[in-house]
N, C-alpha and C positions, 0 to 999 in steps of 0.2 A: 836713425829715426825713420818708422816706417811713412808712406805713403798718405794716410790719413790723420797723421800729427800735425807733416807739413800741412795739411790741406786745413785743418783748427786753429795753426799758427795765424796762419795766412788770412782766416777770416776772423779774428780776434784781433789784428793787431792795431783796431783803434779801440781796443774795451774801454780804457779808462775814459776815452772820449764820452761813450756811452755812460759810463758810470757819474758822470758830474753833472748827468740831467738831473739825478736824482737825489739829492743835498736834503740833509736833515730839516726836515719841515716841522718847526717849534707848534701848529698849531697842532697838526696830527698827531704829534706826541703826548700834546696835554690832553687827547681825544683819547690815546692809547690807554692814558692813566686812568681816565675816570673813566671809560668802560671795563679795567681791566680791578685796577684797585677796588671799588665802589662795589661791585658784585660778590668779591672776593670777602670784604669786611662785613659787607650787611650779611652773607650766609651765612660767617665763623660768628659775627652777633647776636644771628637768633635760633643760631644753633644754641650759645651759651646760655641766653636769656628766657630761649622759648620751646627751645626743639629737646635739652640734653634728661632732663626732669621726667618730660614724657614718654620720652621713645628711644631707648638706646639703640637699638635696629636703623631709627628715621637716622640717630644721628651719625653712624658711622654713613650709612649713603649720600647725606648733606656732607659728609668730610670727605669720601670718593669723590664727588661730586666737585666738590672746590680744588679738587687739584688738580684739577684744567684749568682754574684761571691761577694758579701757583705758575703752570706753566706757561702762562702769559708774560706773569711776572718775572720768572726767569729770564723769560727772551728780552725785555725791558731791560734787564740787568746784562743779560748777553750784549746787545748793543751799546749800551753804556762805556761798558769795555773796551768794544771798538768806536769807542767815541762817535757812533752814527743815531743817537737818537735823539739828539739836539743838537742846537749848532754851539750848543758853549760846554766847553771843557768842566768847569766848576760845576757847574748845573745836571751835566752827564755821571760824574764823581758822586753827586748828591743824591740822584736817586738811585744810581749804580748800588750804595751803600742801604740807602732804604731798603730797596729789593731784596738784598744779600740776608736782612735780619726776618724775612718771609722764609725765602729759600732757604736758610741755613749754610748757604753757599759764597765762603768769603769772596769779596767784590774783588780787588785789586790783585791777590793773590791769584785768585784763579785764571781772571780777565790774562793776566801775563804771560800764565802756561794756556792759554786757551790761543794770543795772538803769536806763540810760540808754537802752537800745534797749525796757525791756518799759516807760519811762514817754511813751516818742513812738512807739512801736508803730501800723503803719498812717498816720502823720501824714507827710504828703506833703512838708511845711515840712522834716522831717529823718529824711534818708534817706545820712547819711554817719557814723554811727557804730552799732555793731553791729550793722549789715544789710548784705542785699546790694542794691547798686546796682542802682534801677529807673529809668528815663525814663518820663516821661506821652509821651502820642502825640507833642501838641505843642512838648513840649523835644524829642522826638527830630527833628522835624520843622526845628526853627531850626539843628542840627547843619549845618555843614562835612560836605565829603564825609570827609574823614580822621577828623574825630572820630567820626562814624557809623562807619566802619570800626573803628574803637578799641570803641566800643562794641558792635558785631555781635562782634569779635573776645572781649573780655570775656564774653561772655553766650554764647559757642560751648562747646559740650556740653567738647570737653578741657580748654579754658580755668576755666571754671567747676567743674566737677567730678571732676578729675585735676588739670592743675597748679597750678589757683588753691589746691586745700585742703593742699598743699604747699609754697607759697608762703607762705599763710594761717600755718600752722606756723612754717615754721623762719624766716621773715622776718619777716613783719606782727607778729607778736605778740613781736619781741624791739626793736621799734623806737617810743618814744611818737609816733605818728603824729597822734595827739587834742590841738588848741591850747584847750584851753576853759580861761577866768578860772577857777578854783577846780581844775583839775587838777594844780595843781603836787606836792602830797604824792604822789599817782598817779604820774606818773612817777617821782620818786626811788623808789617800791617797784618799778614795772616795772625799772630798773636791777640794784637789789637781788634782785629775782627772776631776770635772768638769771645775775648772778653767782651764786646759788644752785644754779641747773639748772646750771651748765658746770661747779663745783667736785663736784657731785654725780655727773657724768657720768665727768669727769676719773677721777676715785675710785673707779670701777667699771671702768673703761676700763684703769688701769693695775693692779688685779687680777686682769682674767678676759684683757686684752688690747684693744687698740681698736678693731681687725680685726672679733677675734668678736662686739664689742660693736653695730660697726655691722650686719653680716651679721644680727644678733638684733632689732636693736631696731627700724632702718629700716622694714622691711614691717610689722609692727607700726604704729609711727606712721605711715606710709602710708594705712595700710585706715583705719585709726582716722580720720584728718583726712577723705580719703573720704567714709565712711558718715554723718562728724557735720554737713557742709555739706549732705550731699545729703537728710538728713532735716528739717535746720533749711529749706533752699530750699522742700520741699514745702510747708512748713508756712505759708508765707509769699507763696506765688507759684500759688495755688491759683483755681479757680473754681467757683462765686460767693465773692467775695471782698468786701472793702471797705477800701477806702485814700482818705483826705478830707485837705483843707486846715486845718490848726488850728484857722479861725474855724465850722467846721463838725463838728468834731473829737469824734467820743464814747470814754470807755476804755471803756465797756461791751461797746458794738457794736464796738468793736478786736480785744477780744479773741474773743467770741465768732465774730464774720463773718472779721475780719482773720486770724485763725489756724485750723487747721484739727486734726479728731480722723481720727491717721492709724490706720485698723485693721490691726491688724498679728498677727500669732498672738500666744496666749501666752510663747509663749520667746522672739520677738523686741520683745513689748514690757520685756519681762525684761532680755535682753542693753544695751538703749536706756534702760534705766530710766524706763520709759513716757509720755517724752516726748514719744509721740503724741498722749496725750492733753495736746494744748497749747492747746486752746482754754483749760481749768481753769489751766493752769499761767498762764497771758497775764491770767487773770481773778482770782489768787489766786494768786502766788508763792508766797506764805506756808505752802501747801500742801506737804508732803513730796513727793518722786517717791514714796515709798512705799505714799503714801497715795491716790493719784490715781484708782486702780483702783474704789475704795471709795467715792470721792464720786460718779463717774462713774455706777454700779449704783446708790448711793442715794439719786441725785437726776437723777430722771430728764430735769428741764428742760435738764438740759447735753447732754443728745443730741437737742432739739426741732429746734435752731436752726443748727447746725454743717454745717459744709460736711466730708461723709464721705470718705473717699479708702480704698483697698484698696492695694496692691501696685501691681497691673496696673493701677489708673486714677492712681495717680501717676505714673506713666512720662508720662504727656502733659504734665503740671506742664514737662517739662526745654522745651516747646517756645518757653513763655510767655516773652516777653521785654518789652514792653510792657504801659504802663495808659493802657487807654482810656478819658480821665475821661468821655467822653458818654456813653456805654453802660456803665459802671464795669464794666471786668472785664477782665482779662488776655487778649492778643491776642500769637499768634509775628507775623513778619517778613512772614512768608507773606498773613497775613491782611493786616497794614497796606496790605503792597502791592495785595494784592486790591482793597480798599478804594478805593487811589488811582489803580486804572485806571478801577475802575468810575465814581470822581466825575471823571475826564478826561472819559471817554465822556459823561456825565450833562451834563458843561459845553456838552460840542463839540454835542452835539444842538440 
């Protein structure tokens, strides 16, 4: 372990102390919902009542438009899951569930490969349940020519951040794709939670109609699926980074090196439920999104060590598609190659 892990080790090792300032507070939760909810229903209401009749132009921009607080609602249902946005388990389950039939994104199902991806977060060993798929240089290296193409194809900017978070939606997550011994309750609730979203759907569909239902709700879920991979990718495919083998494996250094604090204005760490700052969140789930802000300001060592990103310096994030275990850090396609003319040339000399 290099010199600056010790050094992370070593000032992290009362976090959790820090993290039990910050205990699920019931009032700011129900402050979460009705600014989060209430905005959310009165637009999709007069979109349907008032906006859809007159302007089909106004209405798809009022349905862009509400899928930033779609993504509020997500993060409500994100927490839920790690049981941080109430202090009662029952009560966190309840709106978890609510949220889920907005999002389309089953609660318990997901919630379990989601605290399965923050307990192998960065570990190289497992990289096939709620992540996105990385190759080290050298698994890419032992690829077939097809599967290399499979995988160039996968990791291509539409693939990845257009169809896949559509796919991601209306596919992946209505199908138990995860074999693990102990998943079996999990998927009987993944089941149960689709038939919940399709009866829920149904229900509204044969009120307002199916037509206007789709025409409203589609780009909506669209943006929404969108914006919520492409902010989770940054956060995770960043440099300087850190991603190791189990037997070398730190949660500390995971969370703080392996995920990153994306600055973002105030109203879009707002609209995201400030899931930028994900270094905290990776390090202390337990933390509210509400409260992230807070810890962040008054404790200054979670801004020492993080790998920072802006807007404009995450746009490079999308090029990264490899980890180069020798030199640990994310490399595009471009570079590999680079790479292997120059040790051709190195050789033939």
């Amino acid at each position: 372990m290099n010199s600056q892990y010790l050094e992370i080790k070593k000032a992290f090792k009362n976090w959790k102390d820090i993290a039990k300032l910050y205990y699920p507070n019931n009032w700011k939760a129900f402050i979460q919902i009705l600014n989060t909810f209430f905005p959310f229903v009165f637009i999709w209401i007069t979109i349907v009542f008032c906006i859809f009749n007159y302007s089909k132009y106004l209405t798809v921009f009022l349905s862009i438009f509400n899928s930033f607080f779609l993504i509020r609602i997500f993060i409500i249902q994100h927490d839920c899951g790690h049981q941080s946005f109430t202090s009662s388990k029952k009560i966190n389950n309840i709106i978890g569930f609510i949220c889920s039939l907005f999002t389309l994104i089953p609660f318990k199902y997901w919630a379990k490969s989601h605290n399965y991806h923050h307990a192998h977060n960065s570990q190289l060993d497992f990289r096939d349940i709620g992540d996105i798929t990385i190759l080290t240089v050298r698994e890419y290296q032992k690829l077939n020519f097809w599967k290399k193409i499979k995988y160039r194809m996968y990791r291509s900017f539409i693939v990845m951040f257009f169809l896949g978070p559509i796919y991601y939606i209306f596919i992946h997550n209505r199908l138990p794709l995860i074999h693990i011994k102990g998943w079996e309750k999990a998927k009987v609730n993944l089941w149960i939670s689709n038939f919940c979203i399709l009866s829920f759907y149904i229900f509204i569909g044969n009120f307002i109609g199916f037509f206007k239902l789709l025409f409203i709700q589609f780009p909506t879920i669209v943006l929404f699926s969108i914006v919520a991979i492409w902010v989770f990718y940054v956060q995770h495919q960043h440099n300087p980074n850190y991603k190791e083998w189990k037997t070398n494996w730190d949660y500390c250094i995971a969370a703080i090196k392996g995920s990153s604090f994306y600055k973002l204005p105030k109203i879009i760490h707002w609209f995201t439920g400030n899931i930028g700052y994900h270094h905290i969140h990776h390090l202390a789930p337990s933390i509210p999104f509400y409260y992230l802000p807070d810890c962040h300001s008054q404790n200054p060592i979670f801004d020492k060590y993080v790998t920072k990103m802006n807007f404009s310096g995450s746009l490079k994030c999308a090029k990264y598609k490899l980890w180069d275990e020798e030199n640990k850090k994310m490399i595009s396609f471009r570079s590999y190659e680079k790479r292997n003319i120059n040790k051709k040339i190195s050789e033939h000399k």
